[in-house]
N, CA and C of each residue as an Amber inpcrd file, in Angstrom:
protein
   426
  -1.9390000 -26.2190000  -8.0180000  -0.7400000 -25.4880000  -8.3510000
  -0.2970000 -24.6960000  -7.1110000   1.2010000 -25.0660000  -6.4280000
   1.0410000 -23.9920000  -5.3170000   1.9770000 -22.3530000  -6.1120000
   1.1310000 -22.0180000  -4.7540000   1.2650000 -20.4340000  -5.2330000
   2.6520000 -19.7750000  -4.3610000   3.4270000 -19.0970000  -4.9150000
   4.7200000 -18.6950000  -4.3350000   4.3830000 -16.6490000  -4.1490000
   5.1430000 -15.8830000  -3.6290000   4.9100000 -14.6540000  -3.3560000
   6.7380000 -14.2960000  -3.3850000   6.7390000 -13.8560000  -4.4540000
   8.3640000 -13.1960000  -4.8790000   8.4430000 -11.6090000  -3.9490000
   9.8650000 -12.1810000  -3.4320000  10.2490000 -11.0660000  -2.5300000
  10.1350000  -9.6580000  -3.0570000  10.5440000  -9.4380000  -4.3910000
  11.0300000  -8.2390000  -4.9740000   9.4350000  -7.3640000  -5.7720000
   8.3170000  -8.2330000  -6.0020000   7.1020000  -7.8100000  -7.0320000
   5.9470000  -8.7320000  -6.2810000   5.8320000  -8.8510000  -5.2450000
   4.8470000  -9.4420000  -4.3460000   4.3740000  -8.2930000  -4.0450000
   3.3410000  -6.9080000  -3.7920000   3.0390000  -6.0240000  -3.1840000
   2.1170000  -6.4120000  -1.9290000   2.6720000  -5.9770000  -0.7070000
   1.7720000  -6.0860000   0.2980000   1.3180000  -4.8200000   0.5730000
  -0.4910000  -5.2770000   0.6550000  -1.1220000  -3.6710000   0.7170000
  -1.6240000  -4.2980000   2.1300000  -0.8990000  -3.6800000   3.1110000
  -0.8560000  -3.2000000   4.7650000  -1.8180000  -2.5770000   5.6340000
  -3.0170000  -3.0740000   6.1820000  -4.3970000  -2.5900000   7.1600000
  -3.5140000  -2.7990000   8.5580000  -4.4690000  -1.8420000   9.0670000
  -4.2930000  -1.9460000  11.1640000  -4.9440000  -3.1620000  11.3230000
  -4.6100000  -3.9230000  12.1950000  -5.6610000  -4.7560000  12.8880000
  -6.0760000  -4.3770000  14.2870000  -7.0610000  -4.2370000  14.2290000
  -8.0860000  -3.9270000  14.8910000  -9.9310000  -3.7080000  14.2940000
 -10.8250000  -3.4370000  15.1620000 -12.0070000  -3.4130000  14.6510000
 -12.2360000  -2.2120000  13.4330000 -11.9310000  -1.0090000  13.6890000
 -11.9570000  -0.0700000  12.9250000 -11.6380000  -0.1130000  11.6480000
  -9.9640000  -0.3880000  12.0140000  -8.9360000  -0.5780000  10.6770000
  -9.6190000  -1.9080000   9.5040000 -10.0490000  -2.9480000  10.2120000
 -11.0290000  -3.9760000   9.6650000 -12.0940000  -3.4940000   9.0570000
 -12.9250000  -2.8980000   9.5010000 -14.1260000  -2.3340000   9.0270000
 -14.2360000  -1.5560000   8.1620000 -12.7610000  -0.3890000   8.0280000
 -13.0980000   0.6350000   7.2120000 -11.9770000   0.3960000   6.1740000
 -10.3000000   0.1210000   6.4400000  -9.7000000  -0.1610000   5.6190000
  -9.3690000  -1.0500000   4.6570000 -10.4210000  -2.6210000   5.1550000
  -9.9670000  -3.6210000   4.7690000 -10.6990000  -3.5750000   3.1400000
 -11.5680000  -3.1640000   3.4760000 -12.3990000  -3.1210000   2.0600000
 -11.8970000  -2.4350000   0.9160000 -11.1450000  -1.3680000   1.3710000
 -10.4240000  -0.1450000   0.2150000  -9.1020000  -1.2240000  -0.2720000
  -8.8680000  -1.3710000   0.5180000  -7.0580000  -2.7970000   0.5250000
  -7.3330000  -3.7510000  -0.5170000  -8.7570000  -4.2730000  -0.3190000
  -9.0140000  -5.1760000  -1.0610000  -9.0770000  -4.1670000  -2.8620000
 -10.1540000  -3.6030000  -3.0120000 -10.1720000  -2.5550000  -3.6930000
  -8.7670000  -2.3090000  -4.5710000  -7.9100000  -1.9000000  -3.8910000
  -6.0500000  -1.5460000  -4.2130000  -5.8380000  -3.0100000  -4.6760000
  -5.8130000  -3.8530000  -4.3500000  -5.6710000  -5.2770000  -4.7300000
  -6.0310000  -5.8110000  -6.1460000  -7.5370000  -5.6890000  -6.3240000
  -8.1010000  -5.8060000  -7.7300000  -7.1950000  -5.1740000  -8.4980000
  -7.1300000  -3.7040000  -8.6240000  -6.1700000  -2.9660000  -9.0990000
  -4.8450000  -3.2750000  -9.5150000  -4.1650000  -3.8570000  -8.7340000
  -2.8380000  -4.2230000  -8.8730000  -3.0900000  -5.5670000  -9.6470000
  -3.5630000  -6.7210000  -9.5320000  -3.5090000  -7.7720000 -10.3320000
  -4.2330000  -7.5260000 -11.3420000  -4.8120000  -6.7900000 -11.5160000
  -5.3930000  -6.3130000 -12.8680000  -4.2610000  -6.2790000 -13.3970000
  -3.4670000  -4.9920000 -13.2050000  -2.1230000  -4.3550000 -13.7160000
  -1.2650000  -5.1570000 -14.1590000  -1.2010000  -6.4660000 -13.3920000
  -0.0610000  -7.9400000 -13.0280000  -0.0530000  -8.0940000 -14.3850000
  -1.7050000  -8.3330000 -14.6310000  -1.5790000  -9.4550000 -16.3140000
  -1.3210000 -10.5040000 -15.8890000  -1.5830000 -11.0520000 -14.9600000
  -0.5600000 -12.5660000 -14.6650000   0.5110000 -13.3110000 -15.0180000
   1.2500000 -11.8980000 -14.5480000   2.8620000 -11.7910000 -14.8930000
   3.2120000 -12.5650000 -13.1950000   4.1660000 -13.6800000 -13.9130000
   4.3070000 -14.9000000 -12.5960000   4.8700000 -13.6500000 -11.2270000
   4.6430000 -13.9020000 -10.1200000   5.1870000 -13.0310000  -8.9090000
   4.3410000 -11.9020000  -8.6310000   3.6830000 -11.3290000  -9.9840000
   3.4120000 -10.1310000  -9.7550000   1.9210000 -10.0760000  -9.1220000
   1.3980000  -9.7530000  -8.0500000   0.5320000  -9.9580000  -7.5550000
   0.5360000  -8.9980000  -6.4670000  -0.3130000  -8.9280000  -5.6210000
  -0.5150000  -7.9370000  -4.3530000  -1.3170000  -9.0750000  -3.2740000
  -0.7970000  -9.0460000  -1.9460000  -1.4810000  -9.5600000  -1.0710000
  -1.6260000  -8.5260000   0.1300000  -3.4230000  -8.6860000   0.7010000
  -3.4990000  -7.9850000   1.8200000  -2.6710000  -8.6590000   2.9670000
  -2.5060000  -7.6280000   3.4010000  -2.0840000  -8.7630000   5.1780000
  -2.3170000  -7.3710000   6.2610000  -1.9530000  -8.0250000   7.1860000
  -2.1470000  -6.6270000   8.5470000  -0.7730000  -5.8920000   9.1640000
  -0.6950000  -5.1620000   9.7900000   0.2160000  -4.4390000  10.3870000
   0.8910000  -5.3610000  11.0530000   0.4500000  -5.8790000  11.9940000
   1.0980000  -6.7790000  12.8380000   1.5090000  -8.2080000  12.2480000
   0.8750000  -8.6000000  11.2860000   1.8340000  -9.6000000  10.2340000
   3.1570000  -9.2460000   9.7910000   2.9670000  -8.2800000   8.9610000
   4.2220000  -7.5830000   8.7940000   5.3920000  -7.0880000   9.2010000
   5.1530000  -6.6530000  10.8710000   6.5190000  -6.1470000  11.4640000
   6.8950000  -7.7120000  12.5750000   6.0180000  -8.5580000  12.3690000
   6.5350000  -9.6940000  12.4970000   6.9490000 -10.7650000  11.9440000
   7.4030000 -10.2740000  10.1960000   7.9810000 -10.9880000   9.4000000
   9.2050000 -10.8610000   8.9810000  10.4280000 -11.7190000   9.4550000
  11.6430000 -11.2690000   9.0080000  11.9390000 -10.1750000   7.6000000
  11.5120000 -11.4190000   6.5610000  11.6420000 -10.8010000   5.1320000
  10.5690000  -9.7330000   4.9130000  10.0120000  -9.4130000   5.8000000
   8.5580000  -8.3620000   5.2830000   9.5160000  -7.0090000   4.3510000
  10.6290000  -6.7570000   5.3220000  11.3590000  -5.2720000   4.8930000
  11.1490000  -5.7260000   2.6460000  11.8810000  -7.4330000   2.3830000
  12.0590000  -7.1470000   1.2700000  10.9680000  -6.8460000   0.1910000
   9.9320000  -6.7800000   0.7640000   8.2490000  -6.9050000  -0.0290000
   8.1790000  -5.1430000  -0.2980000   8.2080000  -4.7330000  -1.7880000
   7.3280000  -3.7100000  -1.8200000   5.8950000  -3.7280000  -0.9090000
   5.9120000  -2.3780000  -0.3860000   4.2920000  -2.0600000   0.9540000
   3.4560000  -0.9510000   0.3140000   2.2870000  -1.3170000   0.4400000
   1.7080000   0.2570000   0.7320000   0.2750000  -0.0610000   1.7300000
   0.8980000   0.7450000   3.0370000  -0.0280000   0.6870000   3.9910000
  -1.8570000   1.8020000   3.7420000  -2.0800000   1.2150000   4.0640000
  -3.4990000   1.7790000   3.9250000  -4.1060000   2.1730000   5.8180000
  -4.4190000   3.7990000   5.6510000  -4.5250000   3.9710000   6.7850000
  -3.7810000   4.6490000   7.4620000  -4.4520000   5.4100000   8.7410000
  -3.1060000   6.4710000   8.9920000  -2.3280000   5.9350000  10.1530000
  -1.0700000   7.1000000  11.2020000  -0.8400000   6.1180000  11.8010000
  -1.2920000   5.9850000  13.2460000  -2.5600000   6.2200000  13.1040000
  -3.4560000   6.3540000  14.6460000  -3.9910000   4.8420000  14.1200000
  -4.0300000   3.8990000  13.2270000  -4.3630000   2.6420000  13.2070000
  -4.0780000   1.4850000  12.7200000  -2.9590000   2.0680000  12.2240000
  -2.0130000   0.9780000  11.0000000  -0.3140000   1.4070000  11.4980000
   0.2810000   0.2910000  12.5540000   1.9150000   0.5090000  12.8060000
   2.6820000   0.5800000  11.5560000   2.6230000   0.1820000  10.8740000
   3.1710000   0.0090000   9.3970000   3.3140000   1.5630000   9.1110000
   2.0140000   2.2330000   8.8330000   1.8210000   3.8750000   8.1910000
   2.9250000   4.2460000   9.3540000   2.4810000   4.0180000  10.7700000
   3.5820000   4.7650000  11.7860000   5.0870000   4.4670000  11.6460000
   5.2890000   3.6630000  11.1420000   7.0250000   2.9930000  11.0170000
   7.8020000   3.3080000   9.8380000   6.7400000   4.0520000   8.8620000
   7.3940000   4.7790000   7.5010000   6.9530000   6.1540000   7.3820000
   6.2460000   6.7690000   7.8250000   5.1990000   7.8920000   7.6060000
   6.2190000   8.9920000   7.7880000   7.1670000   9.2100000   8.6910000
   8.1400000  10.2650000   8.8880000   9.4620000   9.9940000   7.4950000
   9.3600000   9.0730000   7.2050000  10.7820000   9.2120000   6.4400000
  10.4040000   9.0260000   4.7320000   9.2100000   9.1350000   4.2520000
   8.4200000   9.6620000   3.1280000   7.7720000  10.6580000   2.3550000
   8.2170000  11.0170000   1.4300000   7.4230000  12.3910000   0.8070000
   6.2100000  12.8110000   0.6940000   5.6800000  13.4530000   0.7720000
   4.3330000  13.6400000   0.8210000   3.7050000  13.8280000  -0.9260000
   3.2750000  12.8620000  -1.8020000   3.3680000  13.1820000  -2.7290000
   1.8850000  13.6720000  -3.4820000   1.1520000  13.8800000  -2.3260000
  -0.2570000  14.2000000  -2.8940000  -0.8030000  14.5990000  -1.5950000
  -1.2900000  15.7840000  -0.9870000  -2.0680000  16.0690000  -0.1650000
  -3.5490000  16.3240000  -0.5170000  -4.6560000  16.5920000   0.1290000
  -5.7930000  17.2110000  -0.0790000  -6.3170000  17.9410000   1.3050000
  -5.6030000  19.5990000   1.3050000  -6.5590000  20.1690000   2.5990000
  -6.1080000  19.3530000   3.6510000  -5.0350000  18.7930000   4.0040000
  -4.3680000  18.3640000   5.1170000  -5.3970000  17.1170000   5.7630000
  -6.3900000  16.9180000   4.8870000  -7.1590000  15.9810000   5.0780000
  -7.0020000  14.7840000   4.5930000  -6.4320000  14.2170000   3.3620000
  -5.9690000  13.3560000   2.3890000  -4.4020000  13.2160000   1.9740000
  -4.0120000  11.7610000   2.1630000  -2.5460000  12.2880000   2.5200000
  -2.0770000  11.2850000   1.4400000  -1.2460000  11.1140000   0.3980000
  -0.2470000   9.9220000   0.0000000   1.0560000  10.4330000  -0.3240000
   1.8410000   8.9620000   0.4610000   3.2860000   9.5190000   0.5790000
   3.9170000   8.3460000   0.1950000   5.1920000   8.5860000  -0.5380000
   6.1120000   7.8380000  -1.8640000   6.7120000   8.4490000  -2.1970000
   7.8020000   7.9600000  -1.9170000   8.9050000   8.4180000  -2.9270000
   9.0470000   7.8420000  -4.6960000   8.3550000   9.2690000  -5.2790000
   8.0090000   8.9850000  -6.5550000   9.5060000   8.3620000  -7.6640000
  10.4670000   8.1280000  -7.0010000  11.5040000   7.8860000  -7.4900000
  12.0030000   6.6790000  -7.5020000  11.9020000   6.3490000  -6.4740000
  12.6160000   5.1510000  -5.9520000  11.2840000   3.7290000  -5.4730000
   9.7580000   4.5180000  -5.3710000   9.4290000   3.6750000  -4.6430000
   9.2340000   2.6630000  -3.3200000   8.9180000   0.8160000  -3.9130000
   8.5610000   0.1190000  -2.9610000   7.7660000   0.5290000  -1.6330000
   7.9200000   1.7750000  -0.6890000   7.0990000   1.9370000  -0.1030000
   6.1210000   3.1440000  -0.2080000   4.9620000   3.0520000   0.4720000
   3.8420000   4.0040000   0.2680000   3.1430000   3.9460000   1.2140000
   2.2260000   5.1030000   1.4740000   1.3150000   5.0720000   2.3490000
  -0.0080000   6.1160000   2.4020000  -1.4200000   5.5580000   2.1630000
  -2.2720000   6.0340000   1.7850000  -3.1610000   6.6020000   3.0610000
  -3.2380000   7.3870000   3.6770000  -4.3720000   8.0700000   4.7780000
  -5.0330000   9.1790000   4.8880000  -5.4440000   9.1930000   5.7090000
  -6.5240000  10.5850000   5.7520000  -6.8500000  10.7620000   7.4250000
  -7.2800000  12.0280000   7.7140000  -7.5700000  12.0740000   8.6480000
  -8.7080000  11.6470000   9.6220000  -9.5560000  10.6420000   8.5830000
 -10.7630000  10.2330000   8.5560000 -10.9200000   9.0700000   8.0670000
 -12.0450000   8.4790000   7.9240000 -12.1550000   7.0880000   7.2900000
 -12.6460000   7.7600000   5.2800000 -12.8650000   9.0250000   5.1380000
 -13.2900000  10.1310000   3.9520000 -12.0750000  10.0080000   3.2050000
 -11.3750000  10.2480000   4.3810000  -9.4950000  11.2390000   3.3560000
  -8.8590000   9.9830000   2.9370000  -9.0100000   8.6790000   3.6410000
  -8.1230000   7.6240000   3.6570000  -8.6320000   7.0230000   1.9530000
 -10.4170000   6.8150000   1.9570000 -10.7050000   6.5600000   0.9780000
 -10.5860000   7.4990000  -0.4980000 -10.5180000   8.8980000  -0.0140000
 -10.3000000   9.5900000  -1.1400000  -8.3140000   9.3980000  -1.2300000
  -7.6970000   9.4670000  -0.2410000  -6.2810000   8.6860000  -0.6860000
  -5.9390000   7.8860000  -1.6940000  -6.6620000   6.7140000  -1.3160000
  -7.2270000   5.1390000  -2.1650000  -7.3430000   5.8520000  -3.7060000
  -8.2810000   6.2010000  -3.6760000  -9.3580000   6.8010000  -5.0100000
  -8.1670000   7.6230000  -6.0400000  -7.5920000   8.8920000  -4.7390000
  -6.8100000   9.2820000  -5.6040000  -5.1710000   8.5810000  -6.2690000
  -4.7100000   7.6980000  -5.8000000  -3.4970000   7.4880000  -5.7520000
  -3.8820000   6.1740000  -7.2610000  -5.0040000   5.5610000  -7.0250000
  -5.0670000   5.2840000  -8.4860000  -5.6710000   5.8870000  -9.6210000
  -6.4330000   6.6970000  -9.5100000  -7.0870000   7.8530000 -10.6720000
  -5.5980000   8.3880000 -11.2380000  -5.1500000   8.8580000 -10.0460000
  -4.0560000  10.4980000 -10.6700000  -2.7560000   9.2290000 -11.0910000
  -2.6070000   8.3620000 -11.3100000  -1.3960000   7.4660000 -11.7960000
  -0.0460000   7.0680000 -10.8800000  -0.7450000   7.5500000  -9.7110000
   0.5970000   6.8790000  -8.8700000   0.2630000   6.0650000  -8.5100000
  -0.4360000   4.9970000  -8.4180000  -0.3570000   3.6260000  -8.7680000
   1.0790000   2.5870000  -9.8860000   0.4330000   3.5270000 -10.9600000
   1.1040000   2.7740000 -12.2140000   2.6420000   3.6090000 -11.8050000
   2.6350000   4.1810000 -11.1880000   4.3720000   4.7990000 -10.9700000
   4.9580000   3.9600000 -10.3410000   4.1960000   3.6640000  -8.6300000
   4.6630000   3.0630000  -8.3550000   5.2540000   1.3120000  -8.4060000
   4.0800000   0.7840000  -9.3540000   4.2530000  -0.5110000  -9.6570000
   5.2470000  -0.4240000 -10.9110000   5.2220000   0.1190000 -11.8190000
   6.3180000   0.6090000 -12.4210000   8.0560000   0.6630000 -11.8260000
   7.9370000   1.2250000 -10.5020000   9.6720000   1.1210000 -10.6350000
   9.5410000  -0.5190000  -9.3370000   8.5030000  -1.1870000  -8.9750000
   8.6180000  -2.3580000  -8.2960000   8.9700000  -3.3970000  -9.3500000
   8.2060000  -2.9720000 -10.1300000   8.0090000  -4.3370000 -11.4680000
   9.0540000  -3.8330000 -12.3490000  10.0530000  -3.0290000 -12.6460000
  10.5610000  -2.9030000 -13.5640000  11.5830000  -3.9460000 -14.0670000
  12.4380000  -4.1190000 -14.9430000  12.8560000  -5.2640000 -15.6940000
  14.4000000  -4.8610000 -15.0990000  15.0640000  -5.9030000 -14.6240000
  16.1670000  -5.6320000 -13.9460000  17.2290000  -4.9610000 -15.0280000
């Protein structure tokens, strides 16, 4: 059966590439991933794929893909190319950061000042329900 990735409810969850960003983010990404196709139900389109920073700002259509980068932006261009023009919608102690616009969505971005804050980011952004917010106004019914 081939598999298709819909522009509008495809979520790409966004790592640095490099050794670090590999080592420490890729695993949480994956993590965010389970999560989201859990959520899918295997609702056709609705799915999440990892990919890397540098996939992404070298994909024409990347802009139309709901994102949420994982990682801050000392290692993920992605976090650096949205990180200023996003709300800060959950801090912890300037250590733990997630930012979304709880309104509007499609993009996000989960970091920390550490490989600690990034994962408590992760941890928190699906515990406290901004997860389901945000897949909520991606997936919503036109």
């Amino acid at each position: 059966m081939p598999r298709y990735f819909d522009l509008h409810s495809t979520v790409l969850i966004v790592v640095g590439h490099g050794i670090l960003p590999e080592e420490e983010d890729r695993p949480l990404a994956y993590r965010l991933k389970r999560e989201v196709n859990a959520r899918a139900g295997g609702t056709n389109g609705r799915a999440a794929v990892v990919v890397t920073d540098v996939w992404l700002l070298n994909q024409e259509l990347a802009e139309f893909f709901p994102a949420i980068a994982v990682g801050g932006p000392g290692v993920n261009a992605f976090t650096t190319q949205i990180y200023e023009d996003l709300p800060v919608a959950f801090a912890r102690d300037q250590h733990a950061f997630i930012q979304m616009a709880v309104d509007t969505g499609k993009r996000a971005a989960l970091w920390g000042m550490d490989q600690d804050g990034t994962r408590n980011a992760v941890e928190t952004f699906v515990a406290d329900g901004l997860l389901g917010r945000f897949l909520d106004l991606v997936w919503r019914q036109p």
